[in-house]
C-alpha positions, 0 to 999 in steps of 0.5 A: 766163535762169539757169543753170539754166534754160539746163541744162534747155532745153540736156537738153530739145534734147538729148532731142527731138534723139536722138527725131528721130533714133531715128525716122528710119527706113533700109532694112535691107540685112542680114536678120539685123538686122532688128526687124520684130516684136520689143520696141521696146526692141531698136531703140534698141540699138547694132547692128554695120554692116551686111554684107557690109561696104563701103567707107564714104561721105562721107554715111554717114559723117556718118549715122553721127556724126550718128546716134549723137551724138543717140542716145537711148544717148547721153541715157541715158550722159550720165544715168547718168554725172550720176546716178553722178557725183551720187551721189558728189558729184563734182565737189563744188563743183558740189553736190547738186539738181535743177540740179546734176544737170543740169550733171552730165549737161550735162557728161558729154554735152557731153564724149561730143560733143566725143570723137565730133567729134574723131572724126569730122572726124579719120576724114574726114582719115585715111579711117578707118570707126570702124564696127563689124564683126562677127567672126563667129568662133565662139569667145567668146574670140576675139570678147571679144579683138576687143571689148577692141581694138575702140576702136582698130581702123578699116577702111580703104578697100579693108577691111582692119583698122588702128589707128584715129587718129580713135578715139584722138584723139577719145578723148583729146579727150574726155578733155582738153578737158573740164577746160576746164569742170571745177572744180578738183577735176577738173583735173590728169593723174590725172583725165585719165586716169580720163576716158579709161579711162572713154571705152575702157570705154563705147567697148568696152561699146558694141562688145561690145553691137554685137558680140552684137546678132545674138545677142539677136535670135535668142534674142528671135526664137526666144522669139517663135516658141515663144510663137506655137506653143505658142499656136496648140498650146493653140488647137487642143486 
């Protein structure tokens, strides 16, 4: 098979994982995650855990990884990141096409996998929970603050906040271990160093969607129920 061929059929697994995965369907303990009813679109964002918050367990947390690794939010970043890096021609050795493209977004998920590998076998040796948990403040400021630091902040057993190990080592793994397969225009410090900010930035956008998810589903909620009343209004005239 060629290079090519192997690209496809790897981006064809990676897809028909992230569906499997997107379908698997789990109780929702907390009301105020609930999509009954709502655009199917909603589902396939990134949602905080659950609460009231309590103490991890070795399966979920494997649910966790496994989920969000074969996310279809994980085919979408690892699309845009090819399409991005494609438009700028970066890595240049690797040229322009349909396969190129395919190496691209190889590339960039292959580079979330390892981060989200490190982090999770890391999280197992330093009992971190990476999960997200809402800060229910009801300031902007202070919730957008908690966003920024996100990336580093786990909780420990008993629920207090801490600096994640697991986070920053996955991080700069992620970062790292992908000049293992880069061309040499993508080696050296520097480039590490755009990597890892962008690790913080997708890390901290997808935080700050967990973040205010709650909120998109109220307003979503809200639209609805205006929609249905104004409807059954006009039926009635």
């Amino acid at each position: 098979m060629s290079l090519n061929g192997k690209i496809t059929l790897a981006c064809a697994l990676l897809v028909c994982g992230a569906l499997i995965c997107s379908a698997q369907t789990v109780p929702i303990a907390d009301p105020t995650l609930d999509t009954t009813g709502l655009p199917g679109y909603l589902k396939l964002l990134p949602r905080p855990t659950a609460e009231p918050w309590h103490k991890i367990t070795e399966k979920e947390r494997l649910n966790y990884y496994v989920s969000f690794t074969f996310s279809p939010l994980a085919v979408f970043s690892a699309a845009f990141g090819g399409a991005m890096s494609q438009g700028i021609d970066s890595p240049h050795e690797w040229g322009q096409g349909w396969g190129p493209f395919g190496t691209r977004v190889a590339s960039s998920y292959g580079s979330f996998m390892v981060g989200n590998t490190i982090t999770y076998g890391a999280s197992v040796l330093f009992r971190d929970d990476n999960r997200y948990v809402r800060s229910n403040n009801p300031k902007i400021k202070a919730r957008l603050a908690g966003v920024l630091l996100s990336p580093y902040v786990a909780h420990s057993n008993d629920g207090q906040r801490r600096f994640s190990t697991s986070s920053f080592l996955g991080g700069v793994g992620q970062a790292g271990l992908p000049l293992e397969w880069s061309p040499r225009s993508w080696q050296g410090f520097k480039n590490v160093g755009v990597s890892y900010l962008i690790w913080y930035g997708e890390t901290a956008g997808i935080n700050f969607a967990r973040e205010f998810y709650t909120s998109v589903l109220r307003h979503s909620k809200n639209k609805s129920r205006n929609k249905t009343l104004a409807a059954n209004t006009a039926s009635k005239k």
